[in-house]
C-alpha positions in Angstrom: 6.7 12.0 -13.4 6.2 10.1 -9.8 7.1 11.7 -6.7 10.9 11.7 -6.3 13.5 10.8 -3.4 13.8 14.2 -2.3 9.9 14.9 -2.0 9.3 12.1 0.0 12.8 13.0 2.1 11.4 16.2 2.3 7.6 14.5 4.2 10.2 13.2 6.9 12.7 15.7 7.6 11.1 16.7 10.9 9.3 13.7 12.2 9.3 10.2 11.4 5.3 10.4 11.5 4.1 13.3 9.1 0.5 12.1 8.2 0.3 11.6 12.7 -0.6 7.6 12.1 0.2 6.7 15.2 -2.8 9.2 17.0 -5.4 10.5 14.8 -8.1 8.9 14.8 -9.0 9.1 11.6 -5.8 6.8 10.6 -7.3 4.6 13.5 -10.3 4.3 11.5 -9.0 4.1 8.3 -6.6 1.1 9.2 -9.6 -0.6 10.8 -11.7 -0.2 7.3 -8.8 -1.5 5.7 -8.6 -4.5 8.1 -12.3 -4.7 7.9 -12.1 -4.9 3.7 -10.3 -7.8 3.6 -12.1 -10.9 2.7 -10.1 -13.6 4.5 -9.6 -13.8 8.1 -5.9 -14.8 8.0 -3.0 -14.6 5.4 0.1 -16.5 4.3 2.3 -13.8 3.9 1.3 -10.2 3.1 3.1 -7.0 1.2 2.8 -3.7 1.8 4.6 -1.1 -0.6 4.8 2.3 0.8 4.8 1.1 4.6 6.0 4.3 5.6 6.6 4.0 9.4 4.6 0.5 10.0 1.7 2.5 11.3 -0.8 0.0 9.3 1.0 -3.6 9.5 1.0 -3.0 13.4 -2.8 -3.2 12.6 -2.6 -6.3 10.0 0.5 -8.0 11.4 -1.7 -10.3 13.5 -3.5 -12.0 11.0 -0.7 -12.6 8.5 2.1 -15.5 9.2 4.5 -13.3 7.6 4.2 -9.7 7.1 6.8 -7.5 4.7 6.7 -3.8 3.5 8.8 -1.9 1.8 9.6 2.4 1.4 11.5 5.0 0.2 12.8 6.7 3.5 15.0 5.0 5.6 14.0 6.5 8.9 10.5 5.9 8.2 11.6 1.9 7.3 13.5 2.4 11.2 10.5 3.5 13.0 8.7 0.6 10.8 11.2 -2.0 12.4 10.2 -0.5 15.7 6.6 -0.6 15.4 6.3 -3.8 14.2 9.5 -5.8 15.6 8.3 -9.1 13.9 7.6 -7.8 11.0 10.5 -7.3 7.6 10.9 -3.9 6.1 13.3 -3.3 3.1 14.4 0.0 2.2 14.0 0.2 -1.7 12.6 3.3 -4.1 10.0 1.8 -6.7 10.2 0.7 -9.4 13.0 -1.4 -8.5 12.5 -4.9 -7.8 10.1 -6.2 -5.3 11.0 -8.8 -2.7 10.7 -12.4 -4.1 7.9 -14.8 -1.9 4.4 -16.4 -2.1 2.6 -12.9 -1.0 -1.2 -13.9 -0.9 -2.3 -10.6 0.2 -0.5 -7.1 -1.5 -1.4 -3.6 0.3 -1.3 -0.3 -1.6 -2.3 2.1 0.9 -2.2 5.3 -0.2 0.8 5.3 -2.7 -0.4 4.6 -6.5 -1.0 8.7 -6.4 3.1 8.7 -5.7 3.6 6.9 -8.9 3.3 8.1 -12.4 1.8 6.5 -15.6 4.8 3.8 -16.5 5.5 2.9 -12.8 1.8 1.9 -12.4 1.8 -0.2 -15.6 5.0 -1.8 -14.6 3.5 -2.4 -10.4 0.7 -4.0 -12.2 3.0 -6.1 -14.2 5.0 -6.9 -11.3 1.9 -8.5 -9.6 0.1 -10.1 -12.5 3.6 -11.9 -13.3 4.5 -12.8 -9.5 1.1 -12.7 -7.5 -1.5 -13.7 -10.3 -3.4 -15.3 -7.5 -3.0 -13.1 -4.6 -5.3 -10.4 -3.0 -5.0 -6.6 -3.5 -6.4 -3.9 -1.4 -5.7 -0.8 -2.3 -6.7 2.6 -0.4 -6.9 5.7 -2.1 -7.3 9.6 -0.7 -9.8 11.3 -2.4 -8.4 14.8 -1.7 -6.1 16.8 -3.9 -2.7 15.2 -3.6 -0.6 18.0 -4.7 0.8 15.4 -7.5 0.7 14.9 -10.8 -2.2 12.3 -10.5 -4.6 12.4 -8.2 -6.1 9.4 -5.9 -9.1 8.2 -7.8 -6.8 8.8 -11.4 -3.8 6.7 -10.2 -5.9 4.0 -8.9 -8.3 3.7 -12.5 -4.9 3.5 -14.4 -3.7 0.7 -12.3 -6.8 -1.6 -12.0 -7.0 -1.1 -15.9 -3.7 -2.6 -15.9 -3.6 -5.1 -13.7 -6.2 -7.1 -15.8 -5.6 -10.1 -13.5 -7.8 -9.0 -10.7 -11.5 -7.5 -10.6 -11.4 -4.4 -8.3 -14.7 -3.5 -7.0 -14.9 -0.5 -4.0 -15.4 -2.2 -0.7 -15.5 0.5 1.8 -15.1 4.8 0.7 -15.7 8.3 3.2 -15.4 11.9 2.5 -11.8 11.2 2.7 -10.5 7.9 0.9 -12.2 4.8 -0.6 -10.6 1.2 -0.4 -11.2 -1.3 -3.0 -10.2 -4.7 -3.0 -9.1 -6.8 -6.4 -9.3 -10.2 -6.3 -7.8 -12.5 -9.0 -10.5 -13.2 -12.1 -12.8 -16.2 -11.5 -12.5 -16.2 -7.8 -15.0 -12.4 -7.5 
């Protein structure tokens, strides 16, 4: 089983930042390695499931003509709307259904782990049914996520899946590697 409502509730009881985006420097870092794995200096229109507070699109915003993300707490989607004022955020709990458009560029920052087994299948169905052609990045912590799957687990299940793409690792640290699929015949 994924990480339920109440757990992720739970992460933002107190704050509206609980992983401290908006200061540490090593979120500072990791958003720019995850600006800097991209392979296209602009973008249509990009999605980000699990924006949490907006803490990344404010670093991504400015190179995509449209820019929509999506998560499970509604303060965090708030302080989202804040950060990023030009920006969409929808408050939704996947797996539900994702926001209809012509998304060229999907961002999976450190959620799959939040998932469990059927809910990656079906986000990899999702995109290889709606966004065949777009680009995915996904970051993944390499530490013990205190979940049922770990980092490096949830993200082999859902590149196996989404047979679409070809993932290869683009950028990784002590703490989290970003890889980067891009549809098949276009690697």
């Amino acid at each position: 089983m994924g990480v339920g409502r109440d757990h992720l509730h739970a992460l933002y009881a107190d704050t509206t930042d609980p992983w401290d985006f908006e200061h540490s420097g090593y979120e500072h870092a990791k958003f720019a390695a995850t600006r800097a794995a991209l392979s296209r200096p602009r973008y249509a229109s990009a999605f980000e499931l699990g924006c949490g507070n907006g803490q990344l699109a404010r670093h991504l915003v400015d190179i995509c003509d449209r820019y929509t993300g999506m998560d499970a707490v509604g303060i965090a989607i708030e302080a989202a709307r804040r950060a990023v004022p030009d920006a969409t955020f929808i408050h939704d709990f996947y797996p539900c259904p994702l926001p209809r458009g012509d998304f060229d560029l999907l961002i999976l920052s450190e959620i799959l782990y939040f998932l469990d087994l059927g809910s990656l299948r079906r986000l990899a169905s999702d995109i290889a049914t709606a966004w065949r052609k777009a680009e995915v990045l996904c970051v993944s912590w390499l530490g013990n996520t205190d979940h049922d799957l770990q980092g490096e687990e949830a993200l082999a299940i859902f590149t196996a899946a989404l047979n679409t793409h070809e993932f290869d690792c683009v950028a990784q640290t002590d703490g989290y590697r970003i890889d980067r699929g891009l549809p098949r015949g276009t690697a």
